[in-house]
C-alpha positions as CSV (number, residue, x, y, z in Angstrom):
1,X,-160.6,-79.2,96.0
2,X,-159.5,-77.7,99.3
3,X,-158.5,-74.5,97.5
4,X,-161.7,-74.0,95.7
5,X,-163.7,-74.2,99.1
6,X,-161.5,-71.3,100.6
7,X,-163.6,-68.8,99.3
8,X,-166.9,-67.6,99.8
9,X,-168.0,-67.1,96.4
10,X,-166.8,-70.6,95.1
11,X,-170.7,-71.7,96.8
12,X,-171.4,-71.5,93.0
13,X,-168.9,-73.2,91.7
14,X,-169.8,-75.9,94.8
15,X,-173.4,-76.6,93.4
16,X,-171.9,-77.4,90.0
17,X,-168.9,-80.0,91.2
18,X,-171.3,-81.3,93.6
19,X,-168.8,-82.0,96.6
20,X,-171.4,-83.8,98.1
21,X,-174.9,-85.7,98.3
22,X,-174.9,-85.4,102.4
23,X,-177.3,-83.3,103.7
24,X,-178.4,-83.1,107.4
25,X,-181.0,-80.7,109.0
26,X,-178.5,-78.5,110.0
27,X,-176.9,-77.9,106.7
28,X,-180.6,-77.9,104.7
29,X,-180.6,-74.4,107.6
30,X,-177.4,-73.0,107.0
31,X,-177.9,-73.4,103.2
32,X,-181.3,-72.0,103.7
33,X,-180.3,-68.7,105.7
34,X,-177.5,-68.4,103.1
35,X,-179.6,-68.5,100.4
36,X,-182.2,-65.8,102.2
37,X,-178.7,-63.3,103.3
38,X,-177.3,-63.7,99.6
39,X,-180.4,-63.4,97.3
40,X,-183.0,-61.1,99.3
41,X,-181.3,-59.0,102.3
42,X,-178.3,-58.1,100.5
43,X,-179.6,-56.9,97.2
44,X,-182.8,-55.4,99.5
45,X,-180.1,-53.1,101.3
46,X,-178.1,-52.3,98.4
47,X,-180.6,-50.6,96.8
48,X,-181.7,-49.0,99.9
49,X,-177.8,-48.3,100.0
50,X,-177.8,-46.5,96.9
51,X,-181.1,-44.9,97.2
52,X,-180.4,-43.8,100.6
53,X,-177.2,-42.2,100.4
54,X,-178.0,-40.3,96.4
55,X,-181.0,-38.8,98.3
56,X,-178.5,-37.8,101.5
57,X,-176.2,-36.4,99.0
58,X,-178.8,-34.3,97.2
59,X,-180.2,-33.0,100.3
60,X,-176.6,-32.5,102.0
61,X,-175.9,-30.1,99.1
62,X,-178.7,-28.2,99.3
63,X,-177.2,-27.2,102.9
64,X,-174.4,-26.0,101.3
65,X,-170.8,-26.8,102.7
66,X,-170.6,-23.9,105.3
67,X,-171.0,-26.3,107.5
68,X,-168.2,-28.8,108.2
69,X,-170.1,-31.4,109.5
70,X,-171.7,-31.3,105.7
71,X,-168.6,-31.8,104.5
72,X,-167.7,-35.3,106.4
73,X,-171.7,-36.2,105.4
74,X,-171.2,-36.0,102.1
75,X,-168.0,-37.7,101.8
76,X,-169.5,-40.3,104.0
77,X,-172.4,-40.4,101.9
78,X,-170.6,-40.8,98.9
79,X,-167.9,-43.7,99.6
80,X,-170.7,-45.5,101.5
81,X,-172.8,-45.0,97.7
82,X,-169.5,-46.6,96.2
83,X,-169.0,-49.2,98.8
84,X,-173.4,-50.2,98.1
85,X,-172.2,-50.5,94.6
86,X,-169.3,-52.6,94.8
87,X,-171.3,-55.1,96.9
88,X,-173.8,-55.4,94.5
89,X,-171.4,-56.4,91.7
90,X,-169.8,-58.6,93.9
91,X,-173.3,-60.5,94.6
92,X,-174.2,-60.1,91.1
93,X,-173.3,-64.1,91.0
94,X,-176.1,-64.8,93.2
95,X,-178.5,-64.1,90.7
96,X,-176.8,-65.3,87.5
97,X,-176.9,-68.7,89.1
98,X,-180.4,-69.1,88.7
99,X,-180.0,-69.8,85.0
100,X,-176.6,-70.7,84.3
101,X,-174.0,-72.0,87.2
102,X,-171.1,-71.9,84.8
103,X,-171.1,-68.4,83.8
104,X,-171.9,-67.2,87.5
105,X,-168.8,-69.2,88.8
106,X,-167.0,-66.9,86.0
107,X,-168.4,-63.8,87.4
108,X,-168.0,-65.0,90.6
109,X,-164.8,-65.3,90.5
110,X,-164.0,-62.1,88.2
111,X,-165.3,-60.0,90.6
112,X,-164.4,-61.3,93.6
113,X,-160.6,-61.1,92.6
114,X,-160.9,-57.3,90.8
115,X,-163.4,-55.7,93.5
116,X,-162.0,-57.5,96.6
117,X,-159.7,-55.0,97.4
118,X,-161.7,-52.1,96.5
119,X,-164.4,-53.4,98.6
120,X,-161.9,-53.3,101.8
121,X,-160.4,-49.4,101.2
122,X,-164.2,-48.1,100.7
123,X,-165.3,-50.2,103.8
124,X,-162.2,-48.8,105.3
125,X,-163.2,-45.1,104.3
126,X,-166.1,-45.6,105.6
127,X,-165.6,-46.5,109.3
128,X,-162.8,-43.6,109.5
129,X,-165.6,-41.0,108.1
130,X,-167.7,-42.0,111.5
131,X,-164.8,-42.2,113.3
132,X,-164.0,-38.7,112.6
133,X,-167.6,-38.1,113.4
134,X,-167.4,-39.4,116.5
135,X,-164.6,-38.0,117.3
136,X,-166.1,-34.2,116.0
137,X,-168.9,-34.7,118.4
138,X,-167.2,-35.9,121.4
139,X,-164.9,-32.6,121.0
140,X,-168.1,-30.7,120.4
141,X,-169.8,-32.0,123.7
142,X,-167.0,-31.9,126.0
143,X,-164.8,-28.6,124.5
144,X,-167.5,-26.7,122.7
145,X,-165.0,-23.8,122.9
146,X,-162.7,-25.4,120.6
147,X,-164.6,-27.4,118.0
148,X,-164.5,-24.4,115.5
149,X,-160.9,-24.0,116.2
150,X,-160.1,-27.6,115.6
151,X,-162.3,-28.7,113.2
152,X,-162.5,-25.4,110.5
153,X,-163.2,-26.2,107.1
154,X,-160.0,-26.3,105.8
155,X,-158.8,-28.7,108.6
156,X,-161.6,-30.9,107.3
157,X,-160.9,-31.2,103.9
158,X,-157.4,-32.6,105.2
159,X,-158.7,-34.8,107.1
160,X,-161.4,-36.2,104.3
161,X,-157.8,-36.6,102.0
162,X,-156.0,-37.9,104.4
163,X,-158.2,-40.5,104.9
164,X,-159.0,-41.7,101.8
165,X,-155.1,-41.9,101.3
166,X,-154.5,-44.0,104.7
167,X,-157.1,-46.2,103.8
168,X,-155.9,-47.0,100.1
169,X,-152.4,-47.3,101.1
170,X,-153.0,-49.8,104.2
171,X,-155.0,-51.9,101.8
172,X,-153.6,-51.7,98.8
173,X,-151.9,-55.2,99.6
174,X,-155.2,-57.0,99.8
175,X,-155.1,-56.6,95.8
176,X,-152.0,-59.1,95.2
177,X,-153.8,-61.6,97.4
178,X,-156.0,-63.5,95.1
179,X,-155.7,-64.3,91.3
180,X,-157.7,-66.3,88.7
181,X,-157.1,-69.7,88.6
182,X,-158.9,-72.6,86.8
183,X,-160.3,-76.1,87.4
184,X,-161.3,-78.5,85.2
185,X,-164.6,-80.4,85.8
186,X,-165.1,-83.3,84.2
187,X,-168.6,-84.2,84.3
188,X,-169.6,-80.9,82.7
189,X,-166.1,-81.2,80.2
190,X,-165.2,-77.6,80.7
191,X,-162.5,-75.7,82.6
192,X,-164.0,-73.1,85.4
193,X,-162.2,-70.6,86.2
194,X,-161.8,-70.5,90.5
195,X,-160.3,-68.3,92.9
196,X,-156.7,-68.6,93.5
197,X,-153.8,-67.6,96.0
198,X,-151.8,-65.4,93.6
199,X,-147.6,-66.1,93.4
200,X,-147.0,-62.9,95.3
201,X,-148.8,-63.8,98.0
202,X,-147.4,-67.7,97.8
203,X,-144.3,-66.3,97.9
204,X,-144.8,-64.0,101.1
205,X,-147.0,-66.1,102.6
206,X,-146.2,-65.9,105.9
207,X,-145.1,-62.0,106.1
208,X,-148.7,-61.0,103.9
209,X,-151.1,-63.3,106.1
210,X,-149.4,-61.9,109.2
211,X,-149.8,-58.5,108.1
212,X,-153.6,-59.1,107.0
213,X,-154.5,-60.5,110.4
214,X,-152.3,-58.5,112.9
215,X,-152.2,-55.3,110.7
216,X,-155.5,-54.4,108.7
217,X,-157.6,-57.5,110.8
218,X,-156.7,-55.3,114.0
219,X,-157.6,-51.9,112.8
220,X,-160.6,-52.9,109.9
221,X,-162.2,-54.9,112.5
222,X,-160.5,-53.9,116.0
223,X,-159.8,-50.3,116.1
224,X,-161.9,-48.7,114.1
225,X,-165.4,-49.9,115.5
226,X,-164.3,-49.6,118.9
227,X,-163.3,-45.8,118.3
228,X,-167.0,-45.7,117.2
229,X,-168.3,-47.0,120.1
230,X,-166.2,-45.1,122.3
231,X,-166.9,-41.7,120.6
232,X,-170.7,-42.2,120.7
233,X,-170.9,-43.7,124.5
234,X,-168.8,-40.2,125.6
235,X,-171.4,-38.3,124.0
236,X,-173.8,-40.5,125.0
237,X,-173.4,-40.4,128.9
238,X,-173.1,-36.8,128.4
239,X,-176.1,-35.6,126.9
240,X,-178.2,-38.5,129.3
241,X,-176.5,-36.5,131.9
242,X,-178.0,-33.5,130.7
243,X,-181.5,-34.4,130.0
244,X,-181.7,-35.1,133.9
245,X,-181.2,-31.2,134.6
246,X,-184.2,-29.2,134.3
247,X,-186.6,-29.1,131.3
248,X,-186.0,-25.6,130.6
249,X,-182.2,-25.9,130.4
250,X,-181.9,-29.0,128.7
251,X,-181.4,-27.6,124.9
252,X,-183.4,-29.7,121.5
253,X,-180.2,-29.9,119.8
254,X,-179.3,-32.1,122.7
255,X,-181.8,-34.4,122.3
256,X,-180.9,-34.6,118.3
257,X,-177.6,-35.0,119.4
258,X,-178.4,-38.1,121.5
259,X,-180.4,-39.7,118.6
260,X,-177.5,-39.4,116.2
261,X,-175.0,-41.1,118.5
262,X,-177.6,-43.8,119.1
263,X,-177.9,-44.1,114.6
264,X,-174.0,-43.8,114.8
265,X,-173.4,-46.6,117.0
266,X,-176.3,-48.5,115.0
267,X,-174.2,-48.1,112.1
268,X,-170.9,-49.2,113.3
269,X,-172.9,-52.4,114.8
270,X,-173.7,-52.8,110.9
271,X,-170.4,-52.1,109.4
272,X,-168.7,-54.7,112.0
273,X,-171.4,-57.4,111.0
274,X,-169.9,-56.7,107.3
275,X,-166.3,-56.2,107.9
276,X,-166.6,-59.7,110.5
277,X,-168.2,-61.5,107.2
278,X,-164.9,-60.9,104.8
């Protein structure tokens, strides 16, 4: 029983073992603002997800790709489109549970297993595209000179590959974590199929969870979002520092400069909520 309670999408496979009939104010709360996070905010900002970033995309392109910066948006936009996507089949469960608690433990478990790792590389994509942004800007605000130079078109498209490479190969481990395994419960006479370690990672146990919590727990959740922050408060102290010059020298682009560090940092805020909830 302690197994199938390891895992976050076993909640379903919880309500139909029925662990047990205790339930104090604080836990009626937790359930409550579980309930409200799994079955209204997250399929609320999936869909905004997808809409959001198919209506960037479409825009992005009528810009054309002359523009670097277009470049790391769309990529951007599109793995964060995948990474809305894969979320929602992961909390396709949720809903299924409504009508039959059976067959959304089997879904549940299905596609926790098979979209877990996926999940991690595209969140992983992800915070290195606004890492890179962060970075582009912080070169653009403090070596204006050289941001041509160092970010040119080709250069970009490396670093787009690159990335999506680095993040694949770092994570790819995360896949032989977890396998399908099955419980049988005998007040409903079935077998439900549950979450298991997989014999790989029983195995290497000690070398896997080591790497998973000093490795990818350090940079997913460490390194990453604080290159973020970094990135934007550079750019950040240097354009307030401007806008206390003189109106007439302090330049729009600036100000819109400013705004987007502010909605960058916003956005690695949100993508460390998400990564912390794994």
């Amino acid at each position: 029983m302690e197994l199938v309670n390891a895992f976050p999408q076993n909640e379903t496979l919880n309500k139909i073992v029925d662990l047990t009939d205790l339930e104090d104010e604080y836990t009626i709360a937790v359930n409550a603002a579980r309930w409200a996070i799994n079955h209204v905010v997250t399929p609320i900002l999936c869909i905004f997800g997808v809409v959001g970033n198919i209506m960037n995309i479409i825009v992005l392109r009528r810009c054309g790709y002359k523009d670097t910066n277009v470049l790391l948006l769309v990529s951007l936009s599109l793995a964060d489109l995948l990474l809305s996507l894969i979320h929602s089949f992961r909390h396709v469960h949720f809903i299924i549970e409504r009508y039959d608690l059976v067959t959304a433990a089997l879904v549940g478990t299905f596609s926790f297993v098979y979209l877990f790792a996926s999940y991690q590389i595209t969140l992983c994509v992800v915070q290195c595209h606004l890492v890179s942004i962060a970075t582009e800007r912080v070169i653009a605000v403090y070596y204006p000179f050289h941001v041509v130079r160092i970010f040119s078109r080709s250069s970009v498209l490396v670093i787009i590959v690159c990335m999506y490479v680095l993040c694949i190969v770092i994570n790819l481990p995360v896949a032989l974590i977890f396998d399908v395994g099955s419980m049988y419960v005998p007040g409903l006479n079935q077998t439900i199929y549950v979450v298991a370690p997989s014999q790989i990672f029983s195995d290497n146990y000690e070398s896997m969870e080591s790497y998973n919590t000093l490795g990818l727990g350090i940079f997913n959740a460490g390194l990453l979002p604080i290159s973020i922050i970094i990135g934007s408060s550079l750019v950040g102290i240097k354009l307030l520092l401007r806008k206390r010059q003189p109106l007439s020298k302090v330049k729009k682009s600036d100000s819109n400069d400013l705004k987007g560090m502010r909605l960058l940092l916003a956005v690695c805020v949100t993508s460390y909520w998400w990564t912390s909830r794994l």
